[in-house]
N, C-alpha and C positions, 0 to 999 in steps of 0.2 A: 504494500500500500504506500504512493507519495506520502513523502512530507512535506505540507506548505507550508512557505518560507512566511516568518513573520515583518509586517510592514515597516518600514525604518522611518524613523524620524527624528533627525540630527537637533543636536539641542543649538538653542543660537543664546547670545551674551544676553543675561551673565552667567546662562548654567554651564556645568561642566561634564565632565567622565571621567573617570581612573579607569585603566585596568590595571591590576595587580592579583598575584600569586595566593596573597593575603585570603582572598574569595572563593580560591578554588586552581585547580587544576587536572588538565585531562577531561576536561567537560565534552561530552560527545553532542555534535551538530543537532542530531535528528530529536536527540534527547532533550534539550533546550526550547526547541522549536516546539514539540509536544507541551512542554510545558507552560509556554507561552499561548498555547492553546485554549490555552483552560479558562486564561482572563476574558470578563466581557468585551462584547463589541459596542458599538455605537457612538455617533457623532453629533450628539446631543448629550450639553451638561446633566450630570446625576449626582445629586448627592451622596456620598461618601460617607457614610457613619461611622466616628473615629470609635474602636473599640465594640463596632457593631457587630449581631448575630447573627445577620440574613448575610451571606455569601450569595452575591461574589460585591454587591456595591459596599465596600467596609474597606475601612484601615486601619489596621495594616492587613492586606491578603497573600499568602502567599499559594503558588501553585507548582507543584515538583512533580517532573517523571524521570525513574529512573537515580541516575546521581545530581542532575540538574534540578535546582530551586531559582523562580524568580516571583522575586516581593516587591511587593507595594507597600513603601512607610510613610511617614508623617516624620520629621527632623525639627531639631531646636530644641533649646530649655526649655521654652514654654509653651510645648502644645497647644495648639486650637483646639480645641473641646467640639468643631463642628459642627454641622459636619461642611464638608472641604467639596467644593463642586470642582467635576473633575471629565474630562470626556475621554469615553473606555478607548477610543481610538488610539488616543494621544501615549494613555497606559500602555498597549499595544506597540507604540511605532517606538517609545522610547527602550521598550522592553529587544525587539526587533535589534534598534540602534546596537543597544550595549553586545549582542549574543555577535554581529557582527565586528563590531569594533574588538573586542577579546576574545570571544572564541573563533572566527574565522580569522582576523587578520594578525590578532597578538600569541597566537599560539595555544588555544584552547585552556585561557583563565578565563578565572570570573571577573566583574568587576562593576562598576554604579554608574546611573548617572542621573541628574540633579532637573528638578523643574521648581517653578517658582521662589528659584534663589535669591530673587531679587529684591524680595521681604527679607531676609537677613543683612542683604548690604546695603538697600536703603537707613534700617536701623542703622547698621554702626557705621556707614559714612555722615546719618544725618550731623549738623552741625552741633544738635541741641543732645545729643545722647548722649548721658554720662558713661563713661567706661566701664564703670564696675559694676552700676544698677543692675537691676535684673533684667532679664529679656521681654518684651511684650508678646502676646502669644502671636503678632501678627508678623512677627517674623519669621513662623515656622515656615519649612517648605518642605518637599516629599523628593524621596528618591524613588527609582526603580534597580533592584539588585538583581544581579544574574550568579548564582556562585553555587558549590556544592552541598550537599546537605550538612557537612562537617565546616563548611566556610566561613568568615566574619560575616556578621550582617549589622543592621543598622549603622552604614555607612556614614552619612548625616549629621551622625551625634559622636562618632567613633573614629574616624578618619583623616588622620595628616593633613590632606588634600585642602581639607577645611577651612582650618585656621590660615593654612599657606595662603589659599586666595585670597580668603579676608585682610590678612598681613598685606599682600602686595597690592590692595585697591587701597588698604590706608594710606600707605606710603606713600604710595601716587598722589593722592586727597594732598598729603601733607607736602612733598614736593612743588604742590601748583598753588599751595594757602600761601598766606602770605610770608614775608621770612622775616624769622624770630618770633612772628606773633604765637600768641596761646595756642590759638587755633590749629598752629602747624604744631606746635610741643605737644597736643594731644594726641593729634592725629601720629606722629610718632612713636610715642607714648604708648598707642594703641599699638600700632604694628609692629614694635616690638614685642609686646607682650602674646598677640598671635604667633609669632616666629616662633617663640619659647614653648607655648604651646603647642605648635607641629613639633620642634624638636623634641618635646617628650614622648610626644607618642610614634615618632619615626624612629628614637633609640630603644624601642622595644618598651618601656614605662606601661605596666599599667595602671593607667591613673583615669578610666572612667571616660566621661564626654569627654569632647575636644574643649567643653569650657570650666570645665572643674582641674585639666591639666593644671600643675604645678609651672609659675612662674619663674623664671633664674633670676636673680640676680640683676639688678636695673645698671650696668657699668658702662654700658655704650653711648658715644657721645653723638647729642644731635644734632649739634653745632655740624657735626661731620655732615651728614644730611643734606643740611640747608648751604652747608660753603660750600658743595657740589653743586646745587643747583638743581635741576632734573638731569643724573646721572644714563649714562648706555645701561645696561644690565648690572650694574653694580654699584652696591650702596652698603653704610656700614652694617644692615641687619644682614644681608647676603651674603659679607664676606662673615661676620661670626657664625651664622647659620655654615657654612664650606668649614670653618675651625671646628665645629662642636662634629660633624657628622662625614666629614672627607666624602661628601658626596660629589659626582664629578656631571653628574648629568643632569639633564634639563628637565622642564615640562612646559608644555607651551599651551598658553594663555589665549591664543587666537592671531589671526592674520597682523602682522605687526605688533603684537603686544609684547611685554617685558619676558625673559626667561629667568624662572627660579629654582632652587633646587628640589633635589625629591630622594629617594630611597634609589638606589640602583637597580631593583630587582623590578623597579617596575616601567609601566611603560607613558605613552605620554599622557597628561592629561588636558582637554583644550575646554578652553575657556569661551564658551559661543558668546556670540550676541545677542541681545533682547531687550 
């Protein structure tokens, strides 16, 4: 009996993708596929009941054939309570995206990718956000995971990937603020303390979300930062981030965007538009 291929649909900025080992590997084609099978159809918005009991409109849903699992979650500190309108297409074509992007072209891992990320960076780029407050729940946003039954999941709240992007759109924020002002020492500020965060949880740390990670050490100067200017690929959180983790390779953020570091074992991650 065929197996039909599932619909792909590439994420655009600001969501993203990982594949990584982390998810899974060995994932078989036909088996993925099946399993993306299972999610609804249709191209009209549904309500989503977060924590709900009628499958298949609920989040989080997962569906696995075989050693293949792909879920649908809900990401951030502070959950949306719901429910999240959602069109089962879209679940579908991002699900489609990732099984091609990692298992056909990265070598049969698993691995995520991100929708309505843009409630998170809105928050922590807005001007008015304190750093440390807590999250509003209107920042959560959802993945879709493709990995094995034995694989990480809840990418969203668990993932290096995370903080990195957040870190590199602060930096940027604070690169184009004004220089010396507050506004740029926050923004800073911030993306420091994201970087620290991917670094704990790319050195192996478990320490829970990507926003309960452990902090380093505040040593790094911002003066450096702002006497660069808008730097090429490099800045002083980039190059402590290359000291703490000898990582050598990139992950690319989208069509001219900045490259930052990542884990060697994994592959790239892009950063769409939207």
């Amino acid at each position: 009996m065929p197996i039909t291929p599932l619909p792909i649909q590439a994420p655009v900025i600001p969501n993203a993708h990982r594949c990584s080992e982390d998810y899974g590997s060995r994932l078989a084609l036909a088996e993925c596929y099946t399993a993306g099978s299972q999610f609804p159809t249709g191209n009209q918005l549904m309500p989503y009941e977060v924590h709900g009991r009628n499958p298949p409109y609920i989040i989080p849903f997962a569906a696995q054939w075989g050693n293949c699992m792909i879920t649908l979650e809900q990401a951030g500190p502070n959950p949306s309570p719901g429910p999240i309108m959602i069109l089962p297409d879209d679940v579908r074509g991002m699900a489609g995206y990732v099984v091609q992007q990692c298992v056909v072209e990265a070598g049969r891992i698993g691995g995520f990718v991100t929708a309505n990320f843009s409630n998170m960076i809105d928050h922590v780029l807005d001007p008015n956000t304190e750093i440390n407050n807590p999250y509003p729940s209107s920042s959560s946003f959802i993945t879709v995971t493709v990995s094995n039954i034995l694989g990480e999941n809840e990418p969203g709240d668990n993932d290096m990937s995370i903080p990195l992007v957040l870190a590199t759109l602060m930096r940027h924020k604070g690169q184009t603020s004004p220089s010396f002002s507050d506004l740029q020492q926050k923004y800073f500020v911030g993306a420091s303390q994201m970087f620290s965060k991917s670094q704990a949880i790319g050195m192996g740390a478990k320490v829970g979300p990507w926003w309960s990670a452990p902090i380093a050490p505040d040593d790094m100067s911002y003066e450096c930062d702002a006497g660069l200017g808008i730097p090429r690929e490099i800045d002083c959180a980039k190059l402590q981030y290359t000291q703490l983790t000898g990582a050598t390779d990139a992950i690319n953020l989208g069509p001219g965007a900045s490259k930052v570091l990542h884990s060697s074992k994994d592959t790239d991650v892009d950063k769409g538009t939207s």
